[in-house]
C-alpha positions as CSV (number, residue, x, y, z in Angstrom):
1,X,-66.2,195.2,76.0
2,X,-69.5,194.9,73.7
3,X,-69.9,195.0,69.9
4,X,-70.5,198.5,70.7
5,X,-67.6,199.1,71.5
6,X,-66.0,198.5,68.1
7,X,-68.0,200.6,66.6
8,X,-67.8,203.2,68.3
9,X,-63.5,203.3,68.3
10,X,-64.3,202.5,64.0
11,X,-66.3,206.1,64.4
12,X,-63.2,207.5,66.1
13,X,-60.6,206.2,64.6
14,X,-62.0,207.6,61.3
15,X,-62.5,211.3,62.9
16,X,-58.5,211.1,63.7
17,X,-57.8,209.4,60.0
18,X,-59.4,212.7,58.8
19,X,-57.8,215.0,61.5
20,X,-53.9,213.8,61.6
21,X,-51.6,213.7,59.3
22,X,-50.0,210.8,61.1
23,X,-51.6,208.2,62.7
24,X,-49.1,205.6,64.6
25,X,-50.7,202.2,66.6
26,X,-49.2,201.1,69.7
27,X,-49.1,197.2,70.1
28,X,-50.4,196.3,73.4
29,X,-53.0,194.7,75.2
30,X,-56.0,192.5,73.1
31,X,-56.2,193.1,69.8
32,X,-57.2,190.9,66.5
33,X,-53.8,190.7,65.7
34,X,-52.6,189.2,68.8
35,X,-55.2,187.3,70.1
36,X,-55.1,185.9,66.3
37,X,-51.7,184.8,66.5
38,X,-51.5,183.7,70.1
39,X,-54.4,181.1,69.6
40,X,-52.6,179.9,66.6
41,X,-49.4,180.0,67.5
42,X,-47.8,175.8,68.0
43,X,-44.5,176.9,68.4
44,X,-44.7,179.0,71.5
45,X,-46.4,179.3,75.1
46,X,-49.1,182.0,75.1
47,X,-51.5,183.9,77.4
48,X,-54.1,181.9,75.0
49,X,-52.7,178.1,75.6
50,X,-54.2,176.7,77.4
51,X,-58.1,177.7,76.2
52,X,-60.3,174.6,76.9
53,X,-64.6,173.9,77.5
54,X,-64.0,174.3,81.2
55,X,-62.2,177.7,81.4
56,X,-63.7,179.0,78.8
57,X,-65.3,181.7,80.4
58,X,-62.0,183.2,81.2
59,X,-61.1,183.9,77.4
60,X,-64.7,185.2,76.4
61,X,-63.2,188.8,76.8
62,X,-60.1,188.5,74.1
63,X,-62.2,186.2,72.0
64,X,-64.3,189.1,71.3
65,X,-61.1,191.0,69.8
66,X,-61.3,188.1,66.7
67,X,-64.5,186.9,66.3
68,X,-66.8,189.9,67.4
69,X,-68.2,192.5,65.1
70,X,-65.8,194.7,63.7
71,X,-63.2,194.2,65.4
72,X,-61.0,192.4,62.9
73,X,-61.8,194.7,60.5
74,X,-61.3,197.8,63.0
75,X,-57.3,196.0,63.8
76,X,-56.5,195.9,60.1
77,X,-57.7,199.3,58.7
78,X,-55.7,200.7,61.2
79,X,-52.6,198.5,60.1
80,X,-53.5,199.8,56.9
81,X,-53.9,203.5,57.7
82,X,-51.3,204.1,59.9
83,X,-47.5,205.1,59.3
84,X,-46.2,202.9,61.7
85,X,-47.0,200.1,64.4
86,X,-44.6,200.3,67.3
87,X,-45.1,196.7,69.3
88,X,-44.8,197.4,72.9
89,X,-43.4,193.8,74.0
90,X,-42.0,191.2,71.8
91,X,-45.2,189.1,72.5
92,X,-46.5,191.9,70.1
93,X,-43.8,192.2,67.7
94,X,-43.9,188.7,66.7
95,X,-47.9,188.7,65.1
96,X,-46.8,192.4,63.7
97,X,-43.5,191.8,62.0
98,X,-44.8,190.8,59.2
99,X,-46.5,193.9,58.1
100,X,-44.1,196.3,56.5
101,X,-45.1,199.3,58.6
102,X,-44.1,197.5,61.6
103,X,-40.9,198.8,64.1
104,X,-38.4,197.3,66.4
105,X,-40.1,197.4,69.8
106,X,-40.3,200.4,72.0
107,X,-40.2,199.4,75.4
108,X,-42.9,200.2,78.2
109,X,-41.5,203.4,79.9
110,X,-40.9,203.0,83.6
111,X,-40.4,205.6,86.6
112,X,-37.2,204.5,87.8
113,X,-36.8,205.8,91.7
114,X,-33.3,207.3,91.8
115,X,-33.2,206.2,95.8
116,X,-33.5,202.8,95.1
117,X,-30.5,200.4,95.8
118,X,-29.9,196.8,95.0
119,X,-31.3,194.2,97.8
120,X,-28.8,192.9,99.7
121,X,-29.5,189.1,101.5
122,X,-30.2,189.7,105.5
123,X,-31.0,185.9,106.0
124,X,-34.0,183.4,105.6
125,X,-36.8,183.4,105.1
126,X,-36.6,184.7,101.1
127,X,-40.3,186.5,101.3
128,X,-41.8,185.1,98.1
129,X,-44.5,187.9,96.6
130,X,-47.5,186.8,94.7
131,X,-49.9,189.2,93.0
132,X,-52.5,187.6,92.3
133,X,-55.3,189.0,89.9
134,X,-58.6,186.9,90.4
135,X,-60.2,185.9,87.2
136,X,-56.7,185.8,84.7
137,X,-55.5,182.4,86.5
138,X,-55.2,180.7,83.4
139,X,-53.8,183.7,81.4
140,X,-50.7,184.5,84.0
141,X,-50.3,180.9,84.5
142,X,-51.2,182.4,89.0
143,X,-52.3,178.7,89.2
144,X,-48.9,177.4,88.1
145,X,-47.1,179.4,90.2
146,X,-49.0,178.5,93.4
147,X,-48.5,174.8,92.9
148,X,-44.9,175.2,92.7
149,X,-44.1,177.5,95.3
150,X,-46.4,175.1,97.5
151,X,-43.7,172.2,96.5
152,X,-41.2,174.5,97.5
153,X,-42.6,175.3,100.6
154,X,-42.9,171.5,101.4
155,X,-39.1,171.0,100.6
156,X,-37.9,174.6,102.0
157,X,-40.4,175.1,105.2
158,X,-37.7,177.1,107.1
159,X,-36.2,179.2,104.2
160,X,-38.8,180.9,102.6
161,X,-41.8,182.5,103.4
162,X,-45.4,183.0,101.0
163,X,-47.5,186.2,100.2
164,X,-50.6,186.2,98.1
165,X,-51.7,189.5,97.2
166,X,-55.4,189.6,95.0
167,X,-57.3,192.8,94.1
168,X,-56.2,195.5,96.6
169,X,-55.3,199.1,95.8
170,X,-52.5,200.2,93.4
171,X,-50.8,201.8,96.4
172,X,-51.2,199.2,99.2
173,X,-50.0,196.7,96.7
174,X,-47.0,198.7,96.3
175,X,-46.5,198.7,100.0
176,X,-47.3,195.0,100.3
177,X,-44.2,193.6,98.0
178,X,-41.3,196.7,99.3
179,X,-40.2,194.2,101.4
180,X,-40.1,191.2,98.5
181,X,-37.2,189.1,97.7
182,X,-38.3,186.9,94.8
183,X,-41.6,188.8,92.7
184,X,-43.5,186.3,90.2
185,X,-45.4,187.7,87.3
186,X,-46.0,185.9,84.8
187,X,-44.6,182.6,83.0
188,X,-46.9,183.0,79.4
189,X,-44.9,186.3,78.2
190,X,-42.4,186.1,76.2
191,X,-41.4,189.8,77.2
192,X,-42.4,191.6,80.8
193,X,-45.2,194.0,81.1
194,X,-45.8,196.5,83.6
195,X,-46.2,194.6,86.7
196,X,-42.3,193.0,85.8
197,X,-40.8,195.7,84.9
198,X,-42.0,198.0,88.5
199,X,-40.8,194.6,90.4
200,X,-37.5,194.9,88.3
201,X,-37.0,198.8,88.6
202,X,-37.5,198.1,92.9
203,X,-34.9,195.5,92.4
204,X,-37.1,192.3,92.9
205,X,-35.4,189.0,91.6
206,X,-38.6,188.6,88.9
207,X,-40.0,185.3,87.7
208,X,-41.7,185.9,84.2
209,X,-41.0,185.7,80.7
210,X,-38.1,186.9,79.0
211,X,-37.1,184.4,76.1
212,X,-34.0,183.9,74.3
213,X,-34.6,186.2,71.3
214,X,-34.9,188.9,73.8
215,X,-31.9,187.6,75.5
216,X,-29.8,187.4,72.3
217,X,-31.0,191.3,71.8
218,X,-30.2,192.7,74.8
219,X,-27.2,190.6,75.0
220,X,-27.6,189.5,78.6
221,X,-27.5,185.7,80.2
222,X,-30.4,183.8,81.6
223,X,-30.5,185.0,85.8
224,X,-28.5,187.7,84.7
225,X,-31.3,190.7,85.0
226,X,-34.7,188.2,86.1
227,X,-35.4,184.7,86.5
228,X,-36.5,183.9,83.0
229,X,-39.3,181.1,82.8
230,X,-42.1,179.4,80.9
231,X,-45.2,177.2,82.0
232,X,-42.7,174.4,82.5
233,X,-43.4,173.5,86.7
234,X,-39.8,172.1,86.6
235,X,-38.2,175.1,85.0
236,X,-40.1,177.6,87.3
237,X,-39.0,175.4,90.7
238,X,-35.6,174.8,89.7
239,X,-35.0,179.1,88.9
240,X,-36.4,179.8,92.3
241,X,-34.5,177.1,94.0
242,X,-31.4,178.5,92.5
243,X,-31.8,181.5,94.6
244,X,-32.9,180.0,97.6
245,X,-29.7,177.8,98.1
246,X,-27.6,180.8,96.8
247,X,-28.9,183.6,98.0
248,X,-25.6,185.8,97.4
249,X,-26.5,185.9,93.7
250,X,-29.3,188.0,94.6
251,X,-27.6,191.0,95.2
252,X,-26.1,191.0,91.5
253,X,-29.2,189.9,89.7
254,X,-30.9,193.2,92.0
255,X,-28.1,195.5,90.6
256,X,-28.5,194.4,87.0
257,X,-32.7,194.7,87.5
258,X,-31.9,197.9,88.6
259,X,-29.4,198.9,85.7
260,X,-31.6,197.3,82.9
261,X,-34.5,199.5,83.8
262,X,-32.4,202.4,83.8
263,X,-31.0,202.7,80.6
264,X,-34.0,200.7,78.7
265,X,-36.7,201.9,80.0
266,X,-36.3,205.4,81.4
267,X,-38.9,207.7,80.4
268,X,-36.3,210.0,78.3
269,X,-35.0,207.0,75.8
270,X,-38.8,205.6,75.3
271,X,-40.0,209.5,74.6
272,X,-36.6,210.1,72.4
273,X,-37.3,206.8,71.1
274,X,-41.3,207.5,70.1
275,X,-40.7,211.2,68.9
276,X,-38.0,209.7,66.2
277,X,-40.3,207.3,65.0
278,X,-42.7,209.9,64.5
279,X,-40.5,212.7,62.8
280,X,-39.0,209.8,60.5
281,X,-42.3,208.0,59.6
């Protein structure tokens, strides 16, 4: 993304202003808004933590969403402009709530396979599935992950068993973790994006983030639906070990993957869900 860039999404977003009556902005992926809040954020784990002189390089891309040109003022006339911002996750939600144009969350629509059935535990090994996306280490928290699974490994050598998937095709990847027990995402979200919410809907038991104001909303228990973590080693290695030394909670947490996807995240309650925000708004 170049300065460019900015300008030219300023051009457009003032030919829809003038063609639409009603302009509505979706909260996801890097914006000034969120990158904003996630740098200043002290009393939460972001994607933007852990930003020091050595990994720099790897934030250069969202650091061009707050201090390159036009950007912030790009984020904030369309605050302005539009008739409502619907956050996507609740890592959005929080930087957004306090504008008075800003909605509940809409969750990320997902194509649930009706075929799909809970997994059911065959035996060791548990196949551990890593995707791994080069170059976003320190913003999925991959190199986290890898150290503890490598502990586990070390502890476990006969139970479980270690894929690391990195930049292969949409399709192959798909392939590559259908035969998954345990799927880790992320442990810097507060909510699950896309890649969480596919391992869910297959009825992977998910690592990632799913924190306790989501909990409360949803009214659901920690291990209940995924294995909710943050960056905390010790709270990643004891979620997974929970599973590996009882593996007949796997077949519940599947079911209730599989469940939650269904009736949150369907395609027909996120459409019914947008198309009443826009006729009320």
């Amino acid at each position: 993304m170049s300065d460019f860039g900015s300008v030219v999404n300023y051009i457009l977003f003032r030919y829809l202003l003038k063609n639409n009556k009603k302009i509505f902005l979706c909260a996801l992926g890097d914006d000034y808004v969120w990158v904003k809040g996630s740098m200043e954020d002290k009393e939460h784990y972001s994607m933007l933590s852990e930003i020091k002189i050595k990994n720099f390089k790897h934030y250069i891309y969202p650091f061009l969403y707050r201090y390159g040109f036009l950007y912030k003022k790009l984020n904030l006339l369309i605050i302005k402009k539009c008739n409502r911002i619907i956050p996507g996750l609740q890592d959005y939600y929080k930087y957004y709530k306090k504008y008075a144009n800003c909605n509940e969350i809409i969750p990320i629509a997902v194509d649930v396979d009706p075929t799909v059935k809970p997994l059911v535990f065959n035996g060791y090994p548990i196949k551990i599935f890593h995707g791994w996306q080069k170059g976003k280490e320190v913003r999925k928290g991959n190199d986290i992950f890898d150290s503890v699974i490598h502990n586990i490994i070390k502890k476990y050598p006969d139970l479980v068993n270690y894929q690391i998937v990195s930049n292969v095709p949409y399709k192959e990847y798909i392939k590559l973790y259908k035969d998954s027990i345990i799927f880790l995402d992320q442990c810097y979200s507060m909510d699950r994006g896309v890649n969480a919410l596919l391992g869910m809907a297959a009825g992977k038991i998910v690592v990632g983030g799913f924190n306790q104001d989501l909990q409360n909303h949803y009214n659901v228990s920690d291990n209940q639906i995924l294995l909710s973590v943050n960056n905390e080693k010790s709270v990643i290695s004891d979620k997974i070990e929970y599973i590996i030394n009882n593996p007949k909670v796997i077949e519940s947490i599947s079911k209730e993957s599989i469940e939650f996807i269904k009736r949150y995240h369907n395609f027909d309650k996120v459409g019914s869900s947008y198309i009443e925000v826009w006729e009320k708004f």
